[in-house]
C-alpha positions as a Markdown table, in Angstrom:
| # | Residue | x | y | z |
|---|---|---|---|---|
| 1 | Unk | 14.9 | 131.2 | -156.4 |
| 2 | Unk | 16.5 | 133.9 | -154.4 |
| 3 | Unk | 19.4 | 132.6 | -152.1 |
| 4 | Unk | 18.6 | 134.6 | -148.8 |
| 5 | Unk | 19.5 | 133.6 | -145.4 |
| 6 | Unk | 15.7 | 134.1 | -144.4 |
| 7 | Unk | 15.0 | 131.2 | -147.5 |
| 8 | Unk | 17.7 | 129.3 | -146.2 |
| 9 | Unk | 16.1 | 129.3 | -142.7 |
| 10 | Unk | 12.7 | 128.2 | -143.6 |
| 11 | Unk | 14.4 | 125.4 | -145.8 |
| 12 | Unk | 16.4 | 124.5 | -142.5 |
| 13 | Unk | 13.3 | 124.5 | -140.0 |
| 14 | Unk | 11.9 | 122.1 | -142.3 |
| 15 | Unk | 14.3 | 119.4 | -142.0 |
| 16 | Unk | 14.0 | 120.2 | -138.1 |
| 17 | Unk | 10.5 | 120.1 | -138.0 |
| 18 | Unk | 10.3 | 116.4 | -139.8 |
| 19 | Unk | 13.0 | 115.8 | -137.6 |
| 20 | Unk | 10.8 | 116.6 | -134.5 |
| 21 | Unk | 7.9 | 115.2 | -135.5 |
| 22 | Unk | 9.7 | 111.7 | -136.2 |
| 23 | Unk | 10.9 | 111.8 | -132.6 |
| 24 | Unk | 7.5 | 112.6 | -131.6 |
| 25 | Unk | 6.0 | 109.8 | -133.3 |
| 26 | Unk | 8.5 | 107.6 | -132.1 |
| 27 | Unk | 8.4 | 108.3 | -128.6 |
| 28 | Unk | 5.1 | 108.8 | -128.0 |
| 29 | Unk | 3.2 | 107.5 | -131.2 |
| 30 | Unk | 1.5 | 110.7 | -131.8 |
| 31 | Unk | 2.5 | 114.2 | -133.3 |
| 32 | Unk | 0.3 | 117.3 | -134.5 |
| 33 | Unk | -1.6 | 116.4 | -137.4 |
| 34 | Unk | -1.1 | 119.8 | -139.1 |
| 35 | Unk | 2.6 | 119.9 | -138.7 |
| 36 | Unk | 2.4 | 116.2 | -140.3 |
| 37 | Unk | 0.2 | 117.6 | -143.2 |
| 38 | Unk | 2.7 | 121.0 | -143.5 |
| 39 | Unk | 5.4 | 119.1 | -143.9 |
| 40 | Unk | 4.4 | 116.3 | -146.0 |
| 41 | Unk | 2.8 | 118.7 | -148.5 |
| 42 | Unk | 6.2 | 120.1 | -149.4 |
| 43 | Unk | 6.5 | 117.0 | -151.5 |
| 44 | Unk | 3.5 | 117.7 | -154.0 |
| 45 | Unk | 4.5 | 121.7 | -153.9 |
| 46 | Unk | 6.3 | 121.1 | -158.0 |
| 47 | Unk | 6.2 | 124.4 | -159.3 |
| 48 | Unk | 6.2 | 126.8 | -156.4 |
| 49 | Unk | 8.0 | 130.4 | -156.8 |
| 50 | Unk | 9.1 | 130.9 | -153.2 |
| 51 | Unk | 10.1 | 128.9 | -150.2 |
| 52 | Unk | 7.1 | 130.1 | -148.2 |
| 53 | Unk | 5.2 | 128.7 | -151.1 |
| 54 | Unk | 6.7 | 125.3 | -151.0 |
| 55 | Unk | 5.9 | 125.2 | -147.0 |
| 56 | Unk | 2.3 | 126.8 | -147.9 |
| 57 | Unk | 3.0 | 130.0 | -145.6 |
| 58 | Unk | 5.2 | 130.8 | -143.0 |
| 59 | Unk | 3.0 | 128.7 | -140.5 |
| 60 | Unk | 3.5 | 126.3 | -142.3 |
| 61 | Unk | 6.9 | 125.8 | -141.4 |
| 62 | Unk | 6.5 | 127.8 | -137.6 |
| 63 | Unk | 7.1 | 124.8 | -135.6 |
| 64 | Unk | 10.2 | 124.1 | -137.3 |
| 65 | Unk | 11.2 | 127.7 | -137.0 |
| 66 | Unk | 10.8 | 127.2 | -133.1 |
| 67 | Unk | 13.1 | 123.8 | -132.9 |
| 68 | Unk | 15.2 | 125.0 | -135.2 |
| 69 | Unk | 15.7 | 127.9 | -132.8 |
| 70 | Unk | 16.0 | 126.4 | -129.8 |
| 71 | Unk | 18.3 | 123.7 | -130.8 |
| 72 | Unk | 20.8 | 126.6 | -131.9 |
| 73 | Unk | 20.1 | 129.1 | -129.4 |
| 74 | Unk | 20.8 | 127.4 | -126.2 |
| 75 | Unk | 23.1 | 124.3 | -126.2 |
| 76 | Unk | 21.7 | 122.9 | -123.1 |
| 77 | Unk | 18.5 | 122.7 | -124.6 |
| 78 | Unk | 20.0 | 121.0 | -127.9 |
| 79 | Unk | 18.1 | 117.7 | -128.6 |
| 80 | Unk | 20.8 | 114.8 | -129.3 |
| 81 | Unk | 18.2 | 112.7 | -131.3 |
| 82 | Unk | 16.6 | 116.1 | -133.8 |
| 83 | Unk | 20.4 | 117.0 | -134.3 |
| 84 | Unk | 21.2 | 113.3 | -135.4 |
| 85 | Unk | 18.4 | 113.0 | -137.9 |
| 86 | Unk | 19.1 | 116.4 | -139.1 |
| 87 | Unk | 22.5 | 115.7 | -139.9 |
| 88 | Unk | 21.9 | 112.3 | -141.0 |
| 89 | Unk | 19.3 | 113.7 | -143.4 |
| 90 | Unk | 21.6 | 116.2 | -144.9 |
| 91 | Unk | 24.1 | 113.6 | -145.8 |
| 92 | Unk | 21.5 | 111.1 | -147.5 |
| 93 | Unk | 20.9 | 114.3 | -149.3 |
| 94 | Unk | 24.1 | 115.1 | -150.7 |
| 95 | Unk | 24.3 | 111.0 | -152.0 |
| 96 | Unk | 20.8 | 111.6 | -153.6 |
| 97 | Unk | 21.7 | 114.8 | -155.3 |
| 98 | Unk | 24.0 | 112.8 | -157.3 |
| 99 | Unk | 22.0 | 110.3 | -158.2 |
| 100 | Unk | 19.7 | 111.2 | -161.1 |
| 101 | Unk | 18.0 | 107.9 | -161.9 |
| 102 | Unk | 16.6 | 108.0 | -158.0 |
| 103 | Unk | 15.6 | 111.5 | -158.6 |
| 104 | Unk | 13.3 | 110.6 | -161.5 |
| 105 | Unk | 12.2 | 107.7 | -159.5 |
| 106 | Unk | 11.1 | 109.8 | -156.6 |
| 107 | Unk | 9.8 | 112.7 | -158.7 |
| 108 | Unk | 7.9 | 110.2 | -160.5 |
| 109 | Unk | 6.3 | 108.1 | -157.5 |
| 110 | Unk | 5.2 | 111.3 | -155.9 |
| 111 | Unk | 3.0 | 112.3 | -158.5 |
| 112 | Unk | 1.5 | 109.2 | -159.3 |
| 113 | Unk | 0.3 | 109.5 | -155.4 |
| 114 | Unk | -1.0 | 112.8 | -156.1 |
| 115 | Unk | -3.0 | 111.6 | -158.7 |
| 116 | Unk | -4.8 | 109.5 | -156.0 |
| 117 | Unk | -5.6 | 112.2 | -154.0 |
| 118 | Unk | -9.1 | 112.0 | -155.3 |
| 119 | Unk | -9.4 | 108.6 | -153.4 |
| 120 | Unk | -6.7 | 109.1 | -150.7 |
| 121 | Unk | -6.2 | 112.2 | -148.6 |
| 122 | Unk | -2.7 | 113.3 | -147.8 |
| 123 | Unk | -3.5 | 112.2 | -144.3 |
| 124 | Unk | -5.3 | 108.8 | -145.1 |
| 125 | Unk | -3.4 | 105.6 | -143.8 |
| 126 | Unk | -3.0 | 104.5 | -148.2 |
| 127 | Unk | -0.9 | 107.9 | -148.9 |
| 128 | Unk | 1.5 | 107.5 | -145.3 |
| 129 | Unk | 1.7 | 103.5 | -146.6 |
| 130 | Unk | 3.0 | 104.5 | -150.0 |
| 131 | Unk | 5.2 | 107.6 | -149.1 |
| 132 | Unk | 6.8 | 105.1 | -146.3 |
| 133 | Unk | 7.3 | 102.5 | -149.3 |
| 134 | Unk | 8.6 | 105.1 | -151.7 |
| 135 | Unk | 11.1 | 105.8 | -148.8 |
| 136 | Unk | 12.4 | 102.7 | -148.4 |
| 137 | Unk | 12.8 | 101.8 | -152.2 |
| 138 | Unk | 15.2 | 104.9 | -152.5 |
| 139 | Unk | 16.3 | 107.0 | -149.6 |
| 140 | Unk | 16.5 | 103.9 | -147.6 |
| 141 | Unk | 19.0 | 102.2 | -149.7 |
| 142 | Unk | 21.8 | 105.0 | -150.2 |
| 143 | Unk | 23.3 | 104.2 | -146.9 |
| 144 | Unk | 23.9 | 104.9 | -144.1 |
| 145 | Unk | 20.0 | 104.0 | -142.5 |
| 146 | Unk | 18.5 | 105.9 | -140.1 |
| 147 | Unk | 18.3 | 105.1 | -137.1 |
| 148 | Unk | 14.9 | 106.1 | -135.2 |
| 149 | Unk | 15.2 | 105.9 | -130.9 |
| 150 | Unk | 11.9 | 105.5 | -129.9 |
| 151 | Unk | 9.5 | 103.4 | -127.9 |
| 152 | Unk | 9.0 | 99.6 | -129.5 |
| 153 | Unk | 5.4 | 100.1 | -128.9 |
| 154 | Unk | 5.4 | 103.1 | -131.0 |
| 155 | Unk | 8.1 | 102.2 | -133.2 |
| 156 | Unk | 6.5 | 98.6 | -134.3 |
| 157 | Unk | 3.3 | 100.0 | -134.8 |
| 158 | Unk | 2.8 | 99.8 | -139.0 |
| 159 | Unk | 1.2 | 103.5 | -139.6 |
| 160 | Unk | 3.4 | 105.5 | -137.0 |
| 161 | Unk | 6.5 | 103.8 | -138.8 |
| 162 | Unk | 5.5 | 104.9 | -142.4 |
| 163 | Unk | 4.3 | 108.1 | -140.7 |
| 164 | Unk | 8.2 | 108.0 | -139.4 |
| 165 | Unk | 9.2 | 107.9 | -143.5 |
| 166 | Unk | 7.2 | 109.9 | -145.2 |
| 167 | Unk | 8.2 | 112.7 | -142.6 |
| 168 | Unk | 12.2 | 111.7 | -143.7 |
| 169 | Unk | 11.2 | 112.1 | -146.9 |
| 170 | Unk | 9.9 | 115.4 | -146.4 |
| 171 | Unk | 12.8 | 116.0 | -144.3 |
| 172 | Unk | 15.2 | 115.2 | -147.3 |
| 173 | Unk | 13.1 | 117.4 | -149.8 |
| 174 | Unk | 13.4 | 120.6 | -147.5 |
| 175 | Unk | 17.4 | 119.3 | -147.4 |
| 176 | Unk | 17.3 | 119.8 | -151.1 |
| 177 | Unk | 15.5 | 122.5 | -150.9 |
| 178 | Unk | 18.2 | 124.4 | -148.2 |
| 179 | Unk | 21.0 | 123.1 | -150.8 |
| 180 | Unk | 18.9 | 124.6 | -153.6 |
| 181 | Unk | 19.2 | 128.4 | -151.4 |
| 182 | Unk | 22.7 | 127.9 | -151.1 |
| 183 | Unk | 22.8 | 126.3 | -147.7 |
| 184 | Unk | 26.0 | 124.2 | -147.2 |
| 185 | Unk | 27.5 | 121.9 | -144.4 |
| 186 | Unk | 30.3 | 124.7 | -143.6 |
| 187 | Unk | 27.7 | 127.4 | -142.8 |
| 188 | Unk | 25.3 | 124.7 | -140.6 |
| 189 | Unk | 28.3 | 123.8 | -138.9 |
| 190 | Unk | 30.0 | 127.7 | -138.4 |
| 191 | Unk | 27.0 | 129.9 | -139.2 |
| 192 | Unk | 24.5 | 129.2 | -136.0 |
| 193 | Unk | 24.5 | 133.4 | -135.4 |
| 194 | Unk | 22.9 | 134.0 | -138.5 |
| 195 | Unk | 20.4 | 131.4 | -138.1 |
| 196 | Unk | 20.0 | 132.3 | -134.5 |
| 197 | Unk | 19.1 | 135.9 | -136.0 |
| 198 | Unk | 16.3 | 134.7 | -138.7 |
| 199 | Unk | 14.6 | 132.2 | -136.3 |
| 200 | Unk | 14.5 | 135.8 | -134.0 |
| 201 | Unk | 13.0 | 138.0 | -136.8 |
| 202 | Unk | 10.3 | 135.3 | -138.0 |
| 203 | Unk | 9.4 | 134.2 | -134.2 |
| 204 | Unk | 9.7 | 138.3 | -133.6 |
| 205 | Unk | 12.1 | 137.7 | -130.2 |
């Protein structure tokens, strides 16, 4: 997998758009269904040969491309909540990465759901039940938890809170995936310019 900046930019919209979509959920109980769908499919892509591939297209990831952007390009718009998961996902993902055992587990789980896609669509309340499940047998448990602001209404709600994991999960697989293109905590922290550029190019600014 080639380690571009423009790879490394769709891997990092992706952990903003879960990111956004959680707080969405959370807030207001509700979030696009096909940014839900975009992002969780990233988890059954196994064998895909590009980035784009893994997000399905470029649209597939747009949305993200458009937080990811605005969070960088204009501090006063930065959102305190997208920034928190984003940087709280990227360190569960650095714990995970050394963990092999939970990386067979996860790997194992996800396509044992995929075999039930016959009976359960990716969108169906069964699949967002056992992704959210999944997520707190292993990401959960690495420490620190996330912590999800929201509304209670939204928040207690049993569907919008496995919604709310599943979409972590798929947050933490783009993380891997941004580590995998040679994305590292020194150039999210010092390289917002050339993210800033990409986001431009692929939004055409």
């Amino acid at each position: 997998m080639l380690h571009s900046k423009y790879d490394q930019t769709l891997a990092l919209a992706g952990i903003y758009q879960a990111a956004s979509l959680v707080k969405k959920i959370a807030n207001t109980g509700k979030a696009n269904n096909a940014h839900i769908e975009s992002s969780l499919e990233t988890l059954f892509r196994f064998d895909a040969n590009t980035v784009e591939e893994i997000y399905g297209s470029l649209a597939g990831v747009r949305h993200g491309i458009s937080v990811l952007y605005q969070n960088l390009n204009d501090r006063s718009e930065k959102d305190i909540d997208i920034t928190r998961y984003v940087v709280s996902l990227l360190m569960l993902e650095r714990k995970l990465s050394g963990n092999k055992k939970m990386l067979e587990k996860i790997d194992r789980q996800l396509k044992k759901i995929e075999s039930q896609f016959d009976f359960f669509s990716l969108d169906h309340e069964n699949t967002f039940a056992k992704l959210g499940q999944l997520y707190k047998d292993t990401i959960s448990t690495l420490g620190p938890k996330i912590i999800v602001s929201g509304e209670q209404p939204c928040l207690s709600n049993t569907t919008n809170a496995n919604k709310v994991r599943a979409l972590l999960l798929s947050g933490i697989r783009s993380a891997v995936l941004w580590r995998q293109c040679g994305g590292s905590r020194l150039q999210f922290l010092f390289g917002r310019k050339a993210y800033i550029r990409e986001c431009e190019i692929i939004l055409n600014l």
